[in-house]
C-alpha positions in Angstrom: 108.8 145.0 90.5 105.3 146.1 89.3 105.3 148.9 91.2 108.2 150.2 89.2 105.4 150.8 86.7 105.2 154.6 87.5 109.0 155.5 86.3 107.9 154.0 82.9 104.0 155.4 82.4 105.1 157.4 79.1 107.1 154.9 77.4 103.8 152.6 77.2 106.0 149.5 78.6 103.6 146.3 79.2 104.8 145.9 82.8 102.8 142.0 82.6 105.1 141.1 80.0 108.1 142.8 81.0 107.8 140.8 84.3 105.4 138.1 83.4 105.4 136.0 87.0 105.9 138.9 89.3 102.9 139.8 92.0 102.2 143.4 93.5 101.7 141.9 97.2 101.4 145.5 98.7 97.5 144.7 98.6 96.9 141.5 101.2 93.2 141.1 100.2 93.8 141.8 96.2 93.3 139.5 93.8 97.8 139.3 93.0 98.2 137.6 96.5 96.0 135.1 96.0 97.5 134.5 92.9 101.0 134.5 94.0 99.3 131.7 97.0 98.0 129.5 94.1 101.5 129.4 92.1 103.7 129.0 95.6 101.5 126.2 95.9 101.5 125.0 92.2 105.7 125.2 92.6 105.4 123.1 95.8 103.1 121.0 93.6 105.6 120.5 90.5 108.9 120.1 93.4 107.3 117.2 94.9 106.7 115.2 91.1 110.3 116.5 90.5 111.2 114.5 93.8 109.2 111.8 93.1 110.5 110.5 89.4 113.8 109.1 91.9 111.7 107.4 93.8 112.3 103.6 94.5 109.5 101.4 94.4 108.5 101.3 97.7 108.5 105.5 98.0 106.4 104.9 95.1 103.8 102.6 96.4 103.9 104.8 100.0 103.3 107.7 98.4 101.2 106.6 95.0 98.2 108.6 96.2 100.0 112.2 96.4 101.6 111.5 93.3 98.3 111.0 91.7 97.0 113.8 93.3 99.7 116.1 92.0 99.4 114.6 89.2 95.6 115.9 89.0 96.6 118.9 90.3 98.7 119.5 87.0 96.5 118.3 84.8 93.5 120.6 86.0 96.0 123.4 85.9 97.1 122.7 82.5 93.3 122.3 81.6 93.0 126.1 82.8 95.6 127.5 80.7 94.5 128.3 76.8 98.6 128.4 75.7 99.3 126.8 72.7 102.5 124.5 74.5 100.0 122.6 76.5 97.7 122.1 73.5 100.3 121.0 71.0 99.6 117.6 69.2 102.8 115.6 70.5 101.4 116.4 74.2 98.1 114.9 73.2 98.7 111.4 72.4 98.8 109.9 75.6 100.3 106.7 74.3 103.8 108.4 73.7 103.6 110.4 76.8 103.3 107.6 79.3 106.2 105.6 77.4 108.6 106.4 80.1 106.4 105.5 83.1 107.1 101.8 84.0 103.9 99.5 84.7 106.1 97.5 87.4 105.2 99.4 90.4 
């Protein structure tokens, strides 16, 4: 989709926010693969939690350690990112965020 950039040079058409999560992968060794790598990864990252949260509580004791590690995985990613949704007061008190998450495991 980026590459469609060159029908739309004179209309000054931002192509990164026209397409916002879109990679050029024409390049192997550039920089937008290794991107697109990291956020197939990420997505695999964010399917497993999905996966998780119907887990009984055996799954969850089986698998406790990659959900912790996903879990870090998420958090360092959303430590990277400067947008103001991940830095919004209601996502910082802790407290209210873990509400949901049972201590009976």
């Amino acid at each position: 989709m980026k590459n469609l950039i060159w029908r739309h040079q004179d209309s000054g058409l931002d192509i990164d926010a026209f397409f916002p999560q879109s990679y050029d992968l024409s390049d192997l060794k550039g920089d937008e693969v290794k991107d697109f790598q990291e956020d197939y990864r990420y997505c695999q990252v964010i399917g497993f939690l999905k996966t998780a949260v119907d887990f009984n509580k055996a799954l969850i004791a089986k698998n406790l350690d990659k959900i912790m590690i996903a879990l870090s995985i998420c958090e360092r990613r959303i430590a990277l990112n400067s947008d103001e949704i991940f830095t919004s007061k209601e996502l910082q008190t802790n407290a209210d965020y873990f509400k949901c998450i049972s201590d009976e495991i």
